[in-house]
C-alpha positions as CSV (number, residue, x, y, z in Angstrom):
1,X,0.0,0.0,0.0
2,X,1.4,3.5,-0.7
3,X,2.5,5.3,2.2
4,X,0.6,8.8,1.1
5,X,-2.7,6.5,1.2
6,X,-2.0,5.1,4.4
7,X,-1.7,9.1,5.7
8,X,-4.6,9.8,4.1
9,X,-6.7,7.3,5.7
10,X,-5.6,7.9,8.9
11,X,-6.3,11.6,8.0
12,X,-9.4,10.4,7.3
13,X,-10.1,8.7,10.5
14,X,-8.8,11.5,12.8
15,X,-11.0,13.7,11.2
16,X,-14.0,11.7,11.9
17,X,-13.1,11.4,15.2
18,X,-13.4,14.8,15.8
19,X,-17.1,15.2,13.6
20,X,-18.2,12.4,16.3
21,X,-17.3,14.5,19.5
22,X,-17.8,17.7,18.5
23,X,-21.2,17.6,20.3
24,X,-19.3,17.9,23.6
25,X,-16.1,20.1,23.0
26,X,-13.1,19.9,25.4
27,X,-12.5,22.4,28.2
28,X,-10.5,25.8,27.0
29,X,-7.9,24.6,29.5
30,X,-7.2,21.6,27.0
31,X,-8.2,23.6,23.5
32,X,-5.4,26.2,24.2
33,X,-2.2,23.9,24.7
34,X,-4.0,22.0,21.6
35,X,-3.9,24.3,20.0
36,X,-0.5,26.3,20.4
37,X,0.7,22.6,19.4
38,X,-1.3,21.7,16.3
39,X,-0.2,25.3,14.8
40,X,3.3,24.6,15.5
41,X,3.7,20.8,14.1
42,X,1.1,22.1,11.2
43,X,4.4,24.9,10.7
44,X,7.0,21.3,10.9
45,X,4.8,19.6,9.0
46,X,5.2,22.0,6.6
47,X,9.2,22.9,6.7
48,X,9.7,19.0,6.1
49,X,7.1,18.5,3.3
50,X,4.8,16.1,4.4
51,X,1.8,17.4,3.1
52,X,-0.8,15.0,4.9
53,X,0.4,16.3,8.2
54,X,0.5,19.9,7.5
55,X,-3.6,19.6,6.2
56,X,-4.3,17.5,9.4
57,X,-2.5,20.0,12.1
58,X,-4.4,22.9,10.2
59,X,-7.2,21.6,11.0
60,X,-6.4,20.7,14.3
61,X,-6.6,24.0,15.0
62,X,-9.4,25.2,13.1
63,X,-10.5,22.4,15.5
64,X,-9.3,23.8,18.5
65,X,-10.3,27.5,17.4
66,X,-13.7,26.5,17.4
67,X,-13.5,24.5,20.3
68,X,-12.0,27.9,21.7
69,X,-14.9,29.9,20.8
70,X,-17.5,27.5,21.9
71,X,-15.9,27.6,25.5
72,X,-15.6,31.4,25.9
73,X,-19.3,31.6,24.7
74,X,-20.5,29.7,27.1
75,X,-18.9,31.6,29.9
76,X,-20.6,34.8,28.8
């Protein structure tokens, strides 16, 4: 099997993950580190080429950015 396909699918996967819990979005207190660290391994990701990694880290933090927002909404 070729390795981009394997990436892929488990892109794939991940992502679903996330569509299946986004009902109940983690605390801000674990959305920011998430975050800070999907932006900067979507940046590695990115300096080493691996373009499967860079698309799933960007959106691991549009991920988290929402999650973000959701959080501080519900606090106001």
């Amino acid at each position: 099997m070729e390795p981009l396909a394997v990436g892929v699918a488990g892109m794939v996967f991940i992502i679903a993950g996330w569509v299946l819990s986004s009902p109940t979005p983690p605390s801000l207190r674990l959305s920011l580190p998430y975050l800070s660290g999907s932006l900067l391994l979507a940046v590695y990701a990115f300096l080493i080429g691996d373009p499967v990694f860079t698309i799933l880290n960007i959106l691991a933090s549009i991920v988290a950015l929402n999650n973000i927002r959701i959080a501080i909404l519900k606090k106001s």
